[in-house]
C-alpha positions in Angstrom: 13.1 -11.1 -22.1 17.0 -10.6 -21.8 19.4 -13.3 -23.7 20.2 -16.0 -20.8 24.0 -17.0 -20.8 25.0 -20.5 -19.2 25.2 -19.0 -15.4 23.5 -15.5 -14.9 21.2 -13.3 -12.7 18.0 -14.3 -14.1 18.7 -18.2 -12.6 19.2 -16.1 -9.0 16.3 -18.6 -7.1 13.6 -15.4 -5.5 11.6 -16.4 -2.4 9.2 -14.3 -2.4 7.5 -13.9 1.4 3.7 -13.3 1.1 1.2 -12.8 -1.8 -0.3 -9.1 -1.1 -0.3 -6.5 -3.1 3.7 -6.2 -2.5 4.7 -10.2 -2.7 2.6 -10.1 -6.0 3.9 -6.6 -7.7 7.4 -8.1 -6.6 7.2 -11.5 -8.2 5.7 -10.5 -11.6 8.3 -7.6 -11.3 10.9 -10.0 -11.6 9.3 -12.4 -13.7 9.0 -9.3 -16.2 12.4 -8.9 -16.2 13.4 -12.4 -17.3 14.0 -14.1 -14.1 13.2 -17.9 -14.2 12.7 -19.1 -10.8 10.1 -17.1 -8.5 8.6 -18.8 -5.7 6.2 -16.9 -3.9 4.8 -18.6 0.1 1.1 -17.3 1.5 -0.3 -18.2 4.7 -3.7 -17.8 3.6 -4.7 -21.3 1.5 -5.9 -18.8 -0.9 -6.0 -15.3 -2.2 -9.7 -15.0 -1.3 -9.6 -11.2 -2.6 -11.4 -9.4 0.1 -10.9 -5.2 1.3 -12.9 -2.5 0.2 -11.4 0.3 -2.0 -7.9 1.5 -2.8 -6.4 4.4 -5.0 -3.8 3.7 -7.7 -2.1 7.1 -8.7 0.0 7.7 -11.3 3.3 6.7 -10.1 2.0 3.2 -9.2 0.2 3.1 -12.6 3.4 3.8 -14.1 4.6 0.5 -12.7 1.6 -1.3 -13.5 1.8 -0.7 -17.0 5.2 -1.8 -16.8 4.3 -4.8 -15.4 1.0 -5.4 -18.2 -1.9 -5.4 -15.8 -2.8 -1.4 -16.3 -5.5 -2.4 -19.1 -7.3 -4.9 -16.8 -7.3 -2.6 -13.9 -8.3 0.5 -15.8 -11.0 -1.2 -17.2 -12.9 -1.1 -14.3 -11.6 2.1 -12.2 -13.2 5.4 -11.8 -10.3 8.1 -13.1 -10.5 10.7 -10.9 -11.2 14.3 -11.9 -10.9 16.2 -8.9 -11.6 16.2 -5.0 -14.2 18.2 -2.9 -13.0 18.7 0.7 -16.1 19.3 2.8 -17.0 20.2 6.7 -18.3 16.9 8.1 -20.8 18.5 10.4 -22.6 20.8 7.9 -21.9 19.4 4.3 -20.1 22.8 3.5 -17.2 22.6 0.5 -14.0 23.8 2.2 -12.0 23.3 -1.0 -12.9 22.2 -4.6 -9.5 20.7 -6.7 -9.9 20.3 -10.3 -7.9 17.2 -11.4 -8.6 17.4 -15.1 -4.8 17.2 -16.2 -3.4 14.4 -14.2 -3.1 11.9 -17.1 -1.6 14.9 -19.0 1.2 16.0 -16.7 1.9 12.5 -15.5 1.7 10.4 -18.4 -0.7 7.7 -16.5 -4.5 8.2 -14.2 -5.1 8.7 -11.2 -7.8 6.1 -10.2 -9.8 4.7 -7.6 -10.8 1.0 -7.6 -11.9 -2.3 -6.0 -8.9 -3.8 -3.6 -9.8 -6.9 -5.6 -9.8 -5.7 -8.8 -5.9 -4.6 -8.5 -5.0 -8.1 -6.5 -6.7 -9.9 -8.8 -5.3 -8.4 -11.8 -1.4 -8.6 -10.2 -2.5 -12.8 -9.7 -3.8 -13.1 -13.1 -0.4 -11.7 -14.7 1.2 -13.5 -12.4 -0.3 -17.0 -13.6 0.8 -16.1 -17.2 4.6 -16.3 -15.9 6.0 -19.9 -16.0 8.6 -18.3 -13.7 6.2 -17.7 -10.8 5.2 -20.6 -8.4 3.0 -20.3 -5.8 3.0 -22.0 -2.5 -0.6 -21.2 -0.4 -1.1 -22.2 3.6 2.0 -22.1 4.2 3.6 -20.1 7.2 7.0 -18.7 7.7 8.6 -20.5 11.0 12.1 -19.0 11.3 15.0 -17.7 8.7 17.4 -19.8 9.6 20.5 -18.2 7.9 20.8 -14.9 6.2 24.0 -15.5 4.1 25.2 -16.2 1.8 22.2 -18.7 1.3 19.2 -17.8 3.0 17.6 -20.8 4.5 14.0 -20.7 5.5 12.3 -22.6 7.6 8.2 -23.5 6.3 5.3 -24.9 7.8 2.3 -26.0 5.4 -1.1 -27.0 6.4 -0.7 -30.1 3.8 2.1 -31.8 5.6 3.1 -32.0 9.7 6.9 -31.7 9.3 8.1 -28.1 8.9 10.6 -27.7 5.2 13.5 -25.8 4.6 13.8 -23.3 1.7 16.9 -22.3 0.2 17.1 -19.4 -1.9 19.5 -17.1 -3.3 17.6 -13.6 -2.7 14.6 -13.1 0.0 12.3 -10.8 -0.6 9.5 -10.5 2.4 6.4 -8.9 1.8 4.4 -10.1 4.9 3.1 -7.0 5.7 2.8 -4.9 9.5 3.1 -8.0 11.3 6.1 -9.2 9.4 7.9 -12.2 11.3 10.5 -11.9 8.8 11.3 -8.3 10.6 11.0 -9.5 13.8 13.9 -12.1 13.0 15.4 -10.1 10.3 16.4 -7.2 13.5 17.1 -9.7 15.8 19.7 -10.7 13.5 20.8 -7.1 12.8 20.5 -5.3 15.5 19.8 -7.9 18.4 16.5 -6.0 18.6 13.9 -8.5 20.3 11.2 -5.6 19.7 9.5 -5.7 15.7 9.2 -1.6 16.4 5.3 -1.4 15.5 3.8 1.9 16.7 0.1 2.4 17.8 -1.0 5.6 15.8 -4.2 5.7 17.8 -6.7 5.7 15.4 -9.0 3.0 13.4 -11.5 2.5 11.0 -14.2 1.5 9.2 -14.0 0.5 6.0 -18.1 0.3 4.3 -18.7 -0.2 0.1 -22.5 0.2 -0.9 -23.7 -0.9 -3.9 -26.1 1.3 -6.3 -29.2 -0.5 -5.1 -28.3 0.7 -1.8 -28.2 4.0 -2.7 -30.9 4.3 -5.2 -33.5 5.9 -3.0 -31.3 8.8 -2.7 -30.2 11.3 -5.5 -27.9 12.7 -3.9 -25.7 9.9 -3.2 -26.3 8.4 -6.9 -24.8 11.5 -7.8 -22.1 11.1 -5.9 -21.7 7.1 -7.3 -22.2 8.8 -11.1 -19.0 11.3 -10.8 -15.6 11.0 -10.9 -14.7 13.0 -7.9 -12.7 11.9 -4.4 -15.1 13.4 -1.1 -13.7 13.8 2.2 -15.5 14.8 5.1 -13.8 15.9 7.3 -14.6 16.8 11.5 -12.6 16.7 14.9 -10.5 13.9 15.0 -12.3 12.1 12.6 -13.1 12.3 8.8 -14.6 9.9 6.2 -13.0 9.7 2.6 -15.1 8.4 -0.8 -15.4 7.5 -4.1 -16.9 5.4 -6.8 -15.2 2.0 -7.8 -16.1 -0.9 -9.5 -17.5 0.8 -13.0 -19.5 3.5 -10.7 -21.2 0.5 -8.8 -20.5 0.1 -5.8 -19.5 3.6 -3.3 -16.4 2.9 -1.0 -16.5 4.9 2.6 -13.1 4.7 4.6 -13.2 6.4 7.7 -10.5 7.1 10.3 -11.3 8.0 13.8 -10.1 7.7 17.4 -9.2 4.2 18.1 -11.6 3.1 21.1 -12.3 -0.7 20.6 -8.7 -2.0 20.1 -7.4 0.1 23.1 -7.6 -3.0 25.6 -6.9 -5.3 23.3 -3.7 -7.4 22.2 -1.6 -5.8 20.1 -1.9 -9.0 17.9 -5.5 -8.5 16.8 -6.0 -5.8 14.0 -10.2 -6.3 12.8 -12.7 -6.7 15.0 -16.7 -7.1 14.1 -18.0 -3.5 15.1 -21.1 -2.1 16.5 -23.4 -0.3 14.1 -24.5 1.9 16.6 -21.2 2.9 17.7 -20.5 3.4 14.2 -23.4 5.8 13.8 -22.3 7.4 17.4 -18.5 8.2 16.6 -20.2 10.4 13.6 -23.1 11.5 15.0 -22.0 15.3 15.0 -21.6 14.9 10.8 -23.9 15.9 8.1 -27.5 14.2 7.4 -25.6 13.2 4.1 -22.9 11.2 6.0 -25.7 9.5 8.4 -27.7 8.1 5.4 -24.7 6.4 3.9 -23.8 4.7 7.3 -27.3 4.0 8.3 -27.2 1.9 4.9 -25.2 -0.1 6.2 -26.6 -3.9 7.5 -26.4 -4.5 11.4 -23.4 -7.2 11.5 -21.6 -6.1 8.6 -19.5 -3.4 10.1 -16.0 -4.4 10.3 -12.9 -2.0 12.3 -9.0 -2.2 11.3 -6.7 -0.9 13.6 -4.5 1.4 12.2 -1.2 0.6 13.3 2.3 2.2 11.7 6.2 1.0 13.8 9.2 2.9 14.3 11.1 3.8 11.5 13.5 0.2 11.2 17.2 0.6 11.6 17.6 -1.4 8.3 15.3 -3.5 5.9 18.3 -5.7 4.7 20.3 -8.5 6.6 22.4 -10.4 4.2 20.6 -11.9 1.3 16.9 -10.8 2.9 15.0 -8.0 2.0 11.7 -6.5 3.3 8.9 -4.7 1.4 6.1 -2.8 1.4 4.3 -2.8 5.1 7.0 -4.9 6.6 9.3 -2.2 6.3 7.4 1.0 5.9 3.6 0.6 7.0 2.3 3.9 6.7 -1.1 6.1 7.4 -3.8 6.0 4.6 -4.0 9.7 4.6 -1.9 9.9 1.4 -3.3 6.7 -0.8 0.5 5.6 -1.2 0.4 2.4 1.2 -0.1 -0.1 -1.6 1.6 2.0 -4.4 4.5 2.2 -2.6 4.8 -1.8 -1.8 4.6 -2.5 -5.6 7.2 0.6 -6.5 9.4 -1.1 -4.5 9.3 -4.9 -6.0 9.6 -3.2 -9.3 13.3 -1.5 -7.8 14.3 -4.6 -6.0 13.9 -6.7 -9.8 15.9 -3.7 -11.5 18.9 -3.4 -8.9 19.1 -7.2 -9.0 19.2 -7.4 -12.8 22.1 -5.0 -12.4 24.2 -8.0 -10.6 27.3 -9.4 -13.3 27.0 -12.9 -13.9 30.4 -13.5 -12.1 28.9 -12.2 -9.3 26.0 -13.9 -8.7 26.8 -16.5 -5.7 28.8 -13.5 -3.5 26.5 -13.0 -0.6 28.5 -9.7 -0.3 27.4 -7.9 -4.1 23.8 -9.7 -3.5 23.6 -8.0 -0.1 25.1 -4.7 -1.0 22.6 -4.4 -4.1 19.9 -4.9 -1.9 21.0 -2.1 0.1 21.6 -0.4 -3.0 17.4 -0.8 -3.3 17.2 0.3 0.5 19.3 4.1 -0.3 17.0 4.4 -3.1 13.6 3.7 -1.4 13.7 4.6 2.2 14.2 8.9 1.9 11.7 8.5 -0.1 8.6 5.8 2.0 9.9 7.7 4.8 9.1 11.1 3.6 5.4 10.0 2.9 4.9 7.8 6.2 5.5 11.3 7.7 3.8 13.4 5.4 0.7 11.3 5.7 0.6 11.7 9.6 1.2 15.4 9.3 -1.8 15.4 6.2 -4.0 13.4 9.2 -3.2 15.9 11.8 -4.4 18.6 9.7 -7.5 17.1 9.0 -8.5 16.5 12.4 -8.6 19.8 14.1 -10.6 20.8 16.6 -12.1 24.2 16.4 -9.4 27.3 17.0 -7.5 29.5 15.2 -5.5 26.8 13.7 -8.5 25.5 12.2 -9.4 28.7 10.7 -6.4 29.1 9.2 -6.8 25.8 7.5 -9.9 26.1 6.5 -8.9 29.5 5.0 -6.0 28.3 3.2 -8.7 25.0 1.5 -10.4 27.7 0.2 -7.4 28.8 -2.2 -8.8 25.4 -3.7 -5.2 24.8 -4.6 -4.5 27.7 -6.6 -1.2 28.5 -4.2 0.0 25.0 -5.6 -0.7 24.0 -1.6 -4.0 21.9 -0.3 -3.7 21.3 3.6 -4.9 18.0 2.6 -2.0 17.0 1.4 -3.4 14.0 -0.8 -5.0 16.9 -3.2 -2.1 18.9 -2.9 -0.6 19.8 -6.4 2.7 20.3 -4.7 2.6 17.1 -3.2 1.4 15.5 -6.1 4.0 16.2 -7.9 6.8 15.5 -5.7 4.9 11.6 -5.7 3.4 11.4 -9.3 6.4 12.4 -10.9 8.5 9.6 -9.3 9.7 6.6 -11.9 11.0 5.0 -9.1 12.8 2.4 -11.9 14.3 5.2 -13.6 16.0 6.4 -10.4 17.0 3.0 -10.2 18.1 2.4 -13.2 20.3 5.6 -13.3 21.4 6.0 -9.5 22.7 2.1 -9.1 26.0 2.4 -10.0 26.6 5.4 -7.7 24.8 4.4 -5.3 26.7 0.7 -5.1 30.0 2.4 -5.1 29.1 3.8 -2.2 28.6 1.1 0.2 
């Protein structure tokens, strides 16, 4: 832990806005780099680790391992060894990647593992840090000043009057439907629009456990590997693989959104229909319609998938945004979570970088936090886009464009170019080769100067 003088950085007080994947990665970010006073509000009374599975790739394992949580998370993650691309319809391998060198080239795994698993283990190293206190059920109501103070207004469920936060350094993580955007533009940009974008498509997200799948060889074999499937079909495709120590197979689908199109923009999940589920597949593989069929009436559960605009800013004064708040993005790449947590662990590195002397000016605060803003948002923006592109790809119809896909998957990556672009050695490493707090670490004087 750096040497504390009498008045420094590390005695900045962080707000940390929500207790996701980002809100955690960011507070035991900064708590790992020696700062004291981390207070992190949830609206949720408690963590309640729920989601299906997620993908950790090697630059986000970089930062976990930073962070001390990689050995906990690795201990239960399937490490991925390659990807088979198939035709939903007929079973048919369109492309085969070999992934056998990852750890080698990139220094860290890439690896696919419970939601919970990765939450948990972000909570659990964050309980170890004195630093980091945690305040559940309770709501953001307004941020009542952005400078050079940022004053929050709270509401908890344990008390009727609303409280007032003051902190030094904001950081919200509170994810798509930020309300920290939606005040943090209004105070920008007079914007009274928080800029969320329907992408038209949903999906279902289905885990199934090895007793599920026992009757069928097949699919055990599928549990037993260490290989990423996605099928893929018109507008539609289904992406898989083992988590949880090869128990438990996770399905995550993404298909034309249908059931959310009359709906408020304010509800995301909805209870599905297993039979709708079975119809908006019903042209793949008898593979495909044994997993979903596996699946128990009631328990089939739809997110919207919902992106916005690209934001005119994620800083106002003192008040940062993170992750999905600032950059929600397509799953088609597996970089949603990965990059929420990169950014945390640049926002605690810039922020070291503040001199003691300057630690109350609500002008270096705000400029470093921009300074986190150059750094991050070429890069989130580059894969929000890339993922949308990677999605339209997959879901062509039949036509020459098709064929010319399909033809290029069977190259099976040799080129150095997968039309998936989440298998794409080219892609991968533009992504795995990142050390985002590297870049930081080298580019913040420059990079300050400039502003």
């Amino acid at each position: 832990m750096p040497h504390s003088t009498a008045a420094d950085v590390y005695d900045l007080r962080i707000v940390v806005v929500g207790a996701g994947m980002g809100g955690l990665g960011t507070a035991l970010a900064f708590a790992k780099k020696g700062f004291k006073n981390i207070s992190v509000y949830e609206t949720a009374s408690n963590l309640g680790f729920v989601g299906a599975g997620i993908q950790m790739p090697p630059n986000v394992m970089r930062v976990l391992d930073r962070l001390g949580v990689a050995p906990e998370i690795e201990a239960e993650a399937t490490d991925v060894q390659a990807t088979s691309i198939r035709q939903g319809s007929t079973n048919e391998e369109l492309a085969h990647v070999s992934m056998p060198d990852i750890r080698e080239k990139y220094g860290f795994p890439h690896l696919t593992g419970h939601r919970s698993n990765l939450a948990g283990s972000l909570y659990n190293g964050c309980l170890k840090e004195p630093a980091i206190k945690f305040h559940f059920g309770t709501s953001l109501v307004n941020v009542a000043s952005f400078s050079p103070k940022p004053t929050l207004v709270f509401k908890s469920r344990d008390q009727e009057e609303e409280f007032t936060v003051e902190a030094d350094i904001v950081l919200s993580a509170d994810g798509i439907k930020s309300p920290t955007r939606a005040h943090l533009l209004r105070a920008s940009h007079n914007l009274t629009q928080t800029e969320e974008e329907d992408t038209g498509q949903a999906a279902y997200r289905i885990m199934l456990t090895r007793e599920q799948l026992s009757p069928f060889p097949e699919l055990i074999k599928l549990l037993d590997s260490n290989t990423v499937v996605r099928w893929v079909g018109e507008r539609r495709h289904i992406i898989a693989y083992p988590v949880s120590n090869h128990n438990i197979y996770n399905l995550s689908t993404a298909h034309p959104d249908t059931n959310f199109a009359s709906a408020t923009s304010a509800t995301y999940t909805t209870k599905g229909s297993k039979s709708q589920m079975l119809s908006v597949f019903e042209t793949f593989c008898p593979l495909v319609q044994d997993m979903l069929n596996l699946v128990p009436d009631g328990e089939v559960c739809e997110w919207k998938l919902r992106i916005h605009k690209p934001l005119p800013t994620w800083v106002h004064g003192s008040v940062a945004l993170v992750g999905d708040a600032c950059h929600a993005t397509l799953p088609h790449l597996s970089q949603g979570a990965a990059m929420a947590i990169e950014d945390g662990a640049v926002l605690a590195e810039v922020v070291s970088k503040i001199p003691a002397e300057k630690i109350h000016d609500g002008e270096t605060i705000s400029k470093t936090l921009k300074v986190y803003e150059l750094l991050r948002k070429p890069h989130c923006t580059a894969l929000v886009d890339l993922a949308t592109h990677s999605g339209r790809v997959l879901h062509l119809g039949e036509g020459k464009a098709k064929e010319e896909r399909d033809k290029a998957f069977k190259d099976n990556g040799k080129s150095g170019s997968v039309p998936d672009k989440w298998a794409s050695p080219d892609v991968q490493k533009m992504i795995y080769s990142n050390d985002c707090v590297k870049e930081a670490r080298v580019r913040y004087g420059e990079l300050f100067a400039s502003l």
